[in-house]
C-alpha positions as CSV (number, residue, x, y, z in Angstrom):
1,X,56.0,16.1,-107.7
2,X,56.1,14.2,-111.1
3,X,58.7,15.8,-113.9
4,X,60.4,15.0,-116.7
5,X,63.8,15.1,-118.2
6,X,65.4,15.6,-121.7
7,X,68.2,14.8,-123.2
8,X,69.9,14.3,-126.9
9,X,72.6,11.8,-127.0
10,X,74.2,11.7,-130.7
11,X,74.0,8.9,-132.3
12,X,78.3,8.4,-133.0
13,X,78.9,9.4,-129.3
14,X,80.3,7.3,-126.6
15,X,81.9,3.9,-127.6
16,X,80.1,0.8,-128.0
17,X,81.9,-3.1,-127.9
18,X,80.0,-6.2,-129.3
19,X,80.5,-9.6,-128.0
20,X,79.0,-12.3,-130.3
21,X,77.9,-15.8,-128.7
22,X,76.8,-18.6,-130.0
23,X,75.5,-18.8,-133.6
24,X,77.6,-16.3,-135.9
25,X,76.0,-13.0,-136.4
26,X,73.1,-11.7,-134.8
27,X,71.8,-14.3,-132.2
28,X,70.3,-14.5,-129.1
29,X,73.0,-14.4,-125.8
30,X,75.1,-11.6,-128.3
31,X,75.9,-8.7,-126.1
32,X,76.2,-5.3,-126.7
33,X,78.1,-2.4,-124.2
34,X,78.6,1.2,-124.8
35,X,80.1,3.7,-122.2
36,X,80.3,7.2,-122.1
37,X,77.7,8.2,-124.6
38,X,76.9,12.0,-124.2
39,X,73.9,13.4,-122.7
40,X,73.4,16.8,-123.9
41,X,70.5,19.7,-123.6
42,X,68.1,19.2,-126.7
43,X,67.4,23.3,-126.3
44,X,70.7,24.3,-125.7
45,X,73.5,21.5,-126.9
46,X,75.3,21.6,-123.6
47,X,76.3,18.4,-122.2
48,X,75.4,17.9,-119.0
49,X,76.2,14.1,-118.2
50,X,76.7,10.8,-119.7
51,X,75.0,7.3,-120.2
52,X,76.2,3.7,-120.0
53,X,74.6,1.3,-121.0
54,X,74.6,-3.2,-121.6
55,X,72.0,-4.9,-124.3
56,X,71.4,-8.7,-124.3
57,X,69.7,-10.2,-127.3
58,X,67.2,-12.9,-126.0
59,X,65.4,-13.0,-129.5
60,X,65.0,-12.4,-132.8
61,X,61.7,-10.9,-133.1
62,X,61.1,-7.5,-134.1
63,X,64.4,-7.3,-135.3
64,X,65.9,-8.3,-131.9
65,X,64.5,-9.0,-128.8
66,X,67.0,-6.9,-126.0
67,X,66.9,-6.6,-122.3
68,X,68.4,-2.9,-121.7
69,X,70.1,-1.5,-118.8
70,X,71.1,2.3,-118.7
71,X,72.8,4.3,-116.5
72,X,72.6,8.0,-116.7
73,X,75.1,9.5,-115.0
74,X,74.2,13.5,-114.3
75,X,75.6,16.1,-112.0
76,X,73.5,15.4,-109.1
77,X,72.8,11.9,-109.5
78,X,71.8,9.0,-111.0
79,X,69.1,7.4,-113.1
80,X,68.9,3.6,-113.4
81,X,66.3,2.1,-116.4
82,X,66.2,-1.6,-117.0
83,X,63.7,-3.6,-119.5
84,X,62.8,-5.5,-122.2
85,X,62.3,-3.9,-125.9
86,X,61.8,-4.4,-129.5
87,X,64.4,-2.7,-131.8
88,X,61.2,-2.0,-134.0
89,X,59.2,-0.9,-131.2
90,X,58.4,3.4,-131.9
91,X,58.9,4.7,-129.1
92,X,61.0,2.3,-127.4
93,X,60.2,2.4,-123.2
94,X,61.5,1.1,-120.3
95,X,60.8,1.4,-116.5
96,X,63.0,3.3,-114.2
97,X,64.1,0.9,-111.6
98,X,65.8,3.2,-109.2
99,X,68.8,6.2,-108.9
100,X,71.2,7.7,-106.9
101,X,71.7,11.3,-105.8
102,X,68.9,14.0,-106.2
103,X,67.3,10.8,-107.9
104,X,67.3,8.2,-104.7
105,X,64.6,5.7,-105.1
106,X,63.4,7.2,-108.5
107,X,60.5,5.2,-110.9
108,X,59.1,6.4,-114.1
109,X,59.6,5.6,-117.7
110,X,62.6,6.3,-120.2
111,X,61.1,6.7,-124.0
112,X,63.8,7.1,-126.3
113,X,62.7,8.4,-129.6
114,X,65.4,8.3,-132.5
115,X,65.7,11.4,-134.4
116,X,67.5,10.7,-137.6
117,X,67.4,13.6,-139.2
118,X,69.6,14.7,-136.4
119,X,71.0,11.7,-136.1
120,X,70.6,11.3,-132.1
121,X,68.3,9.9,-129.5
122,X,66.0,12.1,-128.0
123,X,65.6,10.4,-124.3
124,X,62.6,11.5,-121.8
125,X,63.3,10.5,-118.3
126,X,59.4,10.6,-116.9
127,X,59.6,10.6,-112.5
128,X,56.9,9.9,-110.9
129,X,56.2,11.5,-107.9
């Protein structure tokens, strides 16, 4: 059965290391790595895992072109995401390549919505069946 999964991850959590290649500044091959960024319960604020996670700029457009790869690491499990995004693309989405856990062989989509007001992510795990 198909479900989906929320969580808020504040923007200033976790801790995030740049590597800059090639041209100075913000270039394609630049790297980006952040560990340990908290997943919490949007409704309740209780964290209940964490995230890791690697960007690599391959362009400039839409102020950077990134692969992604994310890791959330929850209590049962789990969830892999790998992709390609925009940082101006609203919503930004990528596939769910896989999992471990309760999650084995997962699929779906992560959409990750930016709440500034709030300042955090709001990230929707959709599992297909």
């Amino acid at each position: 059965q198909a479900r989906t999964l929320t969580f808020a991850s504040p923007f200033d959590s976790g801790r995030t290391t740049q590597i800059d290649v090639g041209r100075r500044g913000f270039s394609p091959g630049d790297s980006f790595f952040t560990t340990g960024e908290k997943l919490l319960d949007p409704a309740s604020g209780r964290r209940v895992g964490a995230a890791d996670g690697m960007s690599v700029v391959v362009g400039r457009a839409g102020q950077g072109t990134v692969t992604v790869t994310a890791t959330f690491r929850l209590r049962d499990g789990q969830i892999h995401a790998h992709g390609l995004v925009r940082h101006t693309d609203r919503p930004q989405s990528v596939p769910i390549v896989g999992g471990t856990g309760a999650y084995e062989g997962a699929r779906g989509t992560l959409t990750v919505r930016e709440n500034r007001k709030r300042k955090r992510n709001i990230n929707e795990v959709r599992l297909l069946p």
